[in-house]
N, C-alpha and C positions, 0 to 999 in steps of 0.2 A: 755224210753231212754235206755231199755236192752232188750234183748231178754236173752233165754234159751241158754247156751252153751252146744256143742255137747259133748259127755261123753268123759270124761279124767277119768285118774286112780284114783283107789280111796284115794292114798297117796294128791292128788294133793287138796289146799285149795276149802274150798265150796264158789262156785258162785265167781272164780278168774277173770272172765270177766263182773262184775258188768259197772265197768267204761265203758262200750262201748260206743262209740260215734257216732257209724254207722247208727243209729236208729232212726225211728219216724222221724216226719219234720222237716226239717232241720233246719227253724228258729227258730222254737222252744226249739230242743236241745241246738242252738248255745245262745240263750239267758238263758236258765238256766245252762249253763258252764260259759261262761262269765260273768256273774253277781257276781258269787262269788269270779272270777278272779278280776273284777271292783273292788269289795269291799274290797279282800287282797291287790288293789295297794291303794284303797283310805285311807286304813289304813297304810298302810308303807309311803305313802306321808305325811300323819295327823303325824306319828311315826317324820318325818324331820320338819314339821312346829312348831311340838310342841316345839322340841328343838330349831330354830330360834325365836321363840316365847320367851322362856327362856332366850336365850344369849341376845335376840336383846334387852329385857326389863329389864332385872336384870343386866348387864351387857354393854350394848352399842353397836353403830353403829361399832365399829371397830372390836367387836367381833364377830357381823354378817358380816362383810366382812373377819375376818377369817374362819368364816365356809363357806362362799364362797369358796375361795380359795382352802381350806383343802378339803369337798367334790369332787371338781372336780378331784384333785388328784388321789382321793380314785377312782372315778367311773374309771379312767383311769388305776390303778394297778391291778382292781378286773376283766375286758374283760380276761383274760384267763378262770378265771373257768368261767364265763358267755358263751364263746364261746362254752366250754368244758361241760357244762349243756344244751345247745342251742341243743348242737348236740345227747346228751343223750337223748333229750327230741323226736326230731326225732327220734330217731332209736327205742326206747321202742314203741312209737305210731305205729311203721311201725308194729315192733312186735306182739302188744297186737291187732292188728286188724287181724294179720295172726295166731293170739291164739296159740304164742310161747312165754309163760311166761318165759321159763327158759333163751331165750335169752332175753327178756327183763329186768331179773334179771342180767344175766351178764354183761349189757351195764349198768346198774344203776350201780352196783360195782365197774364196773371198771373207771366210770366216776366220784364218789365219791372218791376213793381212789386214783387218777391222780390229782383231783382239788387239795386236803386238801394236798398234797405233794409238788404241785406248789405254793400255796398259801404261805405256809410257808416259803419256799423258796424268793419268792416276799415280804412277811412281812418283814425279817429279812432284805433280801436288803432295801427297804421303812424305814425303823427303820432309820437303820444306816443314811442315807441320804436323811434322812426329810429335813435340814438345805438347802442343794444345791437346793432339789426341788424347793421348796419354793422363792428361787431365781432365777432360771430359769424361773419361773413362775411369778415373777415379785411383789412380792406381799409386798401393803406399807407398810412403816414402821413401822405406827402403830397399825395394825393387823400380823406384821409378829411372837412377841413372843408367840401370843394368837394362832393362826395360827397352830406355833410348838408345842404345846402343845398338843391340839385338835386330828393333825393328829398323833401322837408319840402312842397314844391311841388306835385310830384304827387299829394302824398296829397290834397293840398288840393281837387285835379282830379279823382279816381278815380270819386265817384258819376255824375256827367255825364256822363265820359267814358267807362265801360262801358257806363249808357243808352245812350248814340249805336251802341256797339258791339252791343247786344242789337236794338237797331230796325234796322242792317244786317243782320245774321244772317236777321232775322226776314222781313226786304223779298227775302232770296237765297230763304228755301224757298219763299216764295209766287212763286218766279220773275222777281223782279228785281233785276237786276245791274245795272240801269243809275243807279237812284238813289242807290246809296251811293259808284258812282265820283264822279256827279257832284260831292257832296258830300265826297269824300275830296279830289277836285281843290281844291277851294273854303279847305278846311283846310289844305292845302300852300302854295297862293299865299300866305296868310294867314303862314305860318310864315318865310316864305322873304323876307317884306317886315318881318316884327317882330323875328327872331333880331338881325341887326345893330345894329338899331336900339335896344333892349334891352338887348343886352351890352356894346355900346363907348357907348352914350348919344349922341343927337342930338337936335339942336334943345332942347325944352324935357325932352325923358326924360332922367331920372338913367341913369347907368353902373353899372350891377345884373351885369355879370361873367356867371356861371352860372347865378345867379339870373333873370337877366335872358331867358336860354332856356329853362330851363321856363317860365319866363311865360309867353313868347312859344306857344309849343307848348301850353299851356293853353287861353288868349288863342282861338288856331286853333280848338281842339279846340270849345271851348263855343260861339264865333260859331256853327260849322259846325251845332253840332249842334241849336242854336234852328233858323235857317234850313232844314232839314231836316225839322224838325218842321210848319215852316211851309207848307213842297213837301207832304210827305203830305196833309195837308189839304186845300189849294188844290187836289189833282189828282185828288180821292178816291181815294186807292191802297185795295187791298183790304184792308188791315193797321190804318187806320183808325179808332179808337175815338169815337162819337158818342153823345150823348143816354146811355141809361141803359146803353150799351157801355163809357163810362168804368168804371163799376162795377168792370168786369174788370181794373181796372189792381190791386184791394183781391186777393191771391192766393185762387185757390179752392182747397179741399181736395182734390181731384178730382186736378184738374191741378195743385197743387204735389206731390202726391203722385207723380203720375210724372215731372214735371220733376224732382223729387229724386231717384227712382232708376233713374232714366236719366243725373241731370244729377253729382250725385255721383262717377260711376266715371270718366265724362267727364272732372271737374276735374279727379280723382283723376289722370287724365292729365296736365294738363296741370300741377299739383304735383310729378309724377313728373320730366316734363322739367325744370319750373326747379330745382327741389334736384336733377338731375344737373348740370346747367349752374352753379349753385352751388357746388358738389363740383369742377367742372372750373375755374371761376375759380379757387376757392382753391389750387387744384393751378399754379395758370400764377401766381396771385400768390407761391409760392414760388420762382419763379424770376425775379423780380426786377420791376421798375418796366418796365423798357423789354419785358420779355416779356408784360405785362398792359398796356402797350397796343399793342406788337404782338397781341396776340390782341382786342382792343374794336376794332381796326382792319379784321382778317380778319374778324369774327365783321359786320361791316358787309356785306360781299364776300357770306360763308354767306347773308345774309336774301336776296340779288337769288339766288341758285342754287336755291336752296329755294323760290324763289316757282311757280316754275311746276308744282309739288308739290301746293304749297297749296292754288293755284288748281285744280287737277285733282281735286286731293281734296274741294275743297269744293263742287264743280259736281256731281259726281259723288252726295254725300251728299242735294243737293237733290232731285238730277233722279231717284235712287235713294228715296229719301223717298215722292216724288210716285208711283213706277211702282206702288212697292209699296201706297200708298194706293189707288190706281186697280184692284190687283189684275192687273197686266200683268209677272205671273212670267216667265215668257219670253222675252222682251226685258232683261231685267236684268242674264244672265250679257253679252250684247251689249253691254250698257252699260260692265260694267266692264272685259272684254277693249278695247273703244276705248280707256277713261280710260288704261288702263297704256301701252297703244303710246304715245298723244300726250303724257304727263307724259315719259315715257325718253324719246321726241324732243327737247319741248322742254328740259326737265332738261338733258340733254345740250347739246345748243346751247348754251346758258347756261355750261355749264359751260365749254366749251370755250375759247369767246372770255372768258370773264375769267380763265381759266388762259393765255390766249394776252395777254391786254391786263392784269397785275393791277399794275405796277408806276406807271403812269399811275394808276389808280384810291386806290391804296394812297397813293400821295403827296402825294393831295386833302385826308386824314386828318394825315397825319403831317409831311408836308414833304417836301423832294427830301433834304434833308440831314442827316434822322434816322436814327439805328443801329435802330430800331426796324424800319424798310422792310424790310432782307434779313430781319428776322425772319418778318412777316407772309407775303411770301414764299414762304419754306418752310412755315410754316402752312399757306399756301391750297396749296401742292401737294401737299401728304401728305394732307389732312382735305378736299379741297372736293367733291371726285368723288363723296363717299359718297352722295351726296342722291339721285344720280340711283337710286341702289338703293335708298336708304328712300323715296322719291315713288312704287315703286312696291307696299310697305306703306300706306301712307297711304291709295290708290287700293284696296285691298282690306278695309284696317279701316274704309272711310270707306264702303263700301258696306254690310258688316256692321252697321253702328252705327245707317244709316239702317233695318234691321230691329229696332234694339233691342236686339242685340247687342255690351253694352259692356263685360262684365267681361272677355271674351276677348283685346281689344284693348290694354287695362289690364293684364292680366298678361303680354301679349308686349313690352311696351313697357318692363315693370318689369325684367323678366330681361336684356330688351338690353343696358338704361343701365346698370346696377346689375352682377348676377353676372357678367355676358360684360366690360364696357367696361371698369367698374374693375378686377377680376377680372386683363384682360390687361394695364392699365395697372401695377400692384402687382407681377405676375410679371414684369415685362419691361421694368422701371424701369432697374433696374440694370444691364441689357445698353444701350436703348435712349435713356436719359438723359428729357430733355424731350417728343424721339421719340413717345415711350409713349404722352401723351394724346394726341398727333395720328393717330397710327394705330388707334386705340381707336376711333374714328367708323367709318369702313370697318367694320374687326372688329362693330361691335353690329351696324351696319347688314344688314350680310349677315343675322347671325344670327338679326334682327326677319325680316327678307324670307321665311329658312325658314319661321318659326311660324307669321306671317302667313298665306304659302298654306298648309299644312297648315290651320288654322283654318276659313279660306275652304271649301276642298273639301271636308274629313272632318269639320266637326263640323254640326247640325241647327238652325242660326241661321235657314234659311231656314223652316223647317215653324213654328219657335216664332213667327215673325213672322207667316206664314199666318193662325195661328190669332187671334193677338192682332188683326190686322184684320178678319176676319171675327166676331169678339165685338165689336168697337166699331162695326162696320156691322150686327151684330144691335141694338143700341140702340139708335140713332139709329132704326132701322127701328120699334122698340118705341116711341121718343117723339116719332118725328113722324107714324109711320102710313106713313111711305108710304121706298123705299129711298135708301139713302145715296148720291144723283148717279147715276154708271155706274157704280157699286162691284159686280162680281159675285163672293161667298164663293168661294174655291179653298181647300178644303181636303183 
């Protein structure tokens, strides 16, 4: 999965293009990237059940519909640095395939140093006006103090804890998968030993309830995320910032400039999902207490189904990043016909056995003796299947996006969720009751899947990315004298 890199100076780190992705067969590479990608989501998912696991049983139904609630929020505050690392991650891959490490250091810096300043800024507002959230969003009454609690917490957490999320992103496009599992692993054990201990109080710890789990989940998050910091380091990974490389962490013009308008539409996405999923809570919180946390229950179920999605999507984005840095057009339509087989396989699989096992899983959450169970239930039978159809949008926008191709992505995502989803839910309330939002997933999902490929094959994402890398390998060419790595212009 590497080959020999061509001589660089001798200041420069040894074997700095280890990550290559360019290399060897294609399945094969894209299956030992995404695996470890798999395995850093199945543990940050494991990281979120274990804590509903916690709330749902030491604590109650109402507390798992505040982390309902509280969750969704969060995933909707944190889309700037997500968008803002979406776009790092592109641009290092483009880099690290045209074996220009030092721009791929300065788009890491400056992508780290623009999030953790945003974030805070988003924390400290989210702080202040947890209360209003929280009523905007609709959320009952008797999950709303547990609710505020919960999130008042995380706000507290969000700067550090996007950090750690933008130095993963950033360790995937330069080609490694292996450091953020390990450190995802490390965050888990951490959660899974303080959750308890936190909420019911032992030994000399006070009994902090809910509070006492975002702590704990904090707690994790920050440990992990020093010691990680401390791995890069100690291991010289190529992502790295030394001596007057710190600089890059202050954002350059250059490169916030294109982190913003690549990183913006990005967010813009993932904005787009949380005010749907915002829209779909308040829709399930009119149907009562026990229907909102049978869905915080299923909606646990959705993240393990979705993983193998995610993971395919995002291996795909790196290894797609790097081809097209390298200039290895060719090979790319290859890349993405694999990504789609192996996501619908394992998608699939996934799906299957937790439609076949959901009553064991569901009950981890809720109890054996909650009316809440048959509900989730039916939830996951009607809504869970849809994934494996949207995993294989994902696999298409996620190749596009690695050319710089994001408003396309962005508009297909917006008419799914939005015109198609609610659209069917409003028309077909009244026949199908409750029904309506669960079959509404399916329904978008298909409809993204059309635009998707259409996108993909008929519109000139590929030519415009052509050219955009052979102008930034004409630079480099102009400022160092001499060419961009193996970058050969195709235009």
């Amino acid at each position: 999965m590497s080959e020999s890199a061509p001589a660089v100076p001798e200041t420069a780190p040894k074997s700095p293009f280890r990550g290559d992705l360019t290399q060897g067969p294609i399945l094969r590479t894209l299956l030992l990237f995404s695996v470890p990608t798999l395995a850093s989501n199945v543990l940050q998912s494991l990281n979120g059940t274990i804590n509903s696991v916690w709330v749902g049983r030491l604590i109650g139904e109402e507390a798992l519909a505040a982390t309902a609630n509280a969750n969704i929020i969060m995933f909707l505050m944190s889309a700037a640095a997500f968008g803002v690392g979406m776009a790092g991650t592109v641009k290092i891959g483009q880099r690290f395939g045209m074996r220009n490490l030092d721009g791929a250091r300065r788009t890491f810096g400056t992508a780290v140093g623009f999030s953790f300043v945003v974030m805070t800024v988003i924390a400290v507002i989210g702080f202040a006006f947890t209360g209003p959230l929280l009523d905007l969003l609709g959320t009952p009454g008797a999950a709303r103090g547990l609710a505020f609690d919960y999130l008042r917490m995380l706000f507290v957490s969000m700067p550090i804890v996007m950090a750690s999320i933008i130095l993963q992103m950033g360790l995937r496009g330069s080609g490694d998968a292996r450091t953020p599992l390990i450190f995802m692993g490390v965050t888990v054990v951490l959660d899974i030993i303080l959750n308890p201990i936190l909420i019911t109080g032992w030994g000399p710890f006070p009994e902090l309830g809910i509070t006492g789990s975002a702590l704990a989940m904090v707690i994790a998050s920050v440990t992990s995320f020093i010691l990680m910091v401390i791995y890069v380091y100690a291991r010289d990974l190529p992502l790295r910032l030394r001596g007057k490389e710190v600089a890059y962490l202050k954002p350059d013009r250059e490169e916030l400039g294109y982190i913003l308008a690549k990183g913006v539409p990005m967010g813009a996405q993932m904005l787009i999902m949380s005010a749907s999923g915002i829209i779909v809570v308040g829709l399930v919180n009119r149907e009562g207490m026990m229907m909102t946390a049978a869905y915080g229950a299923a909606m646990q179920l959705f993240t393990y189904i979705q993983m193998p999605a995610m993971a395919i999507g995002g291996a795909i984005s790196a290894m797609a990043a790097q081809y097209i840095g390298a200039g290895k057009w060719d090979a790319l339509s290859r890349l993405t016909r694999n990504g789609v087989w192996v996501q619908f396989a394992m998608t699939g699989i996934v799906t299957v056995l937790l439609l076949a096992f959901d009553r064991p899983a569901l009950v981890l959450f809720l109890g054996p003796d909650s009316p809440a169970v048959p509900l989730a239930r039916h939830i996951q039978f009607l809504a869970g299947w849809n994934f494996i159809i949207f995993g294989v949008t994902m696999v298409l926008t996620a190749t596009m996006r690695a050319g710089g191709a994001v408003w396309v992505p962005l508009v297909i995502l917006s008419v799914a969720l939005y015109p198609v989803r609610l659209g069917f839910y409003y028309l077909t309330y009244d026949w199908l009751g409750s029904d309506a939002i669960w079959w509404s997933f399916p329904v978008s999902a298909l409809a993204a899947l059309l635009m998707a490929w259409w996108a993909y094959a008929k519109t000139d994402w590929r030519e415009r990315a052509k050219a955009e890398t052979a102008r930034e390998a004409a630079e480099q060419v102009q400022a160092d004298g001499q060419p961009a790595g193996r970058f050969k212009p195709e235009i």
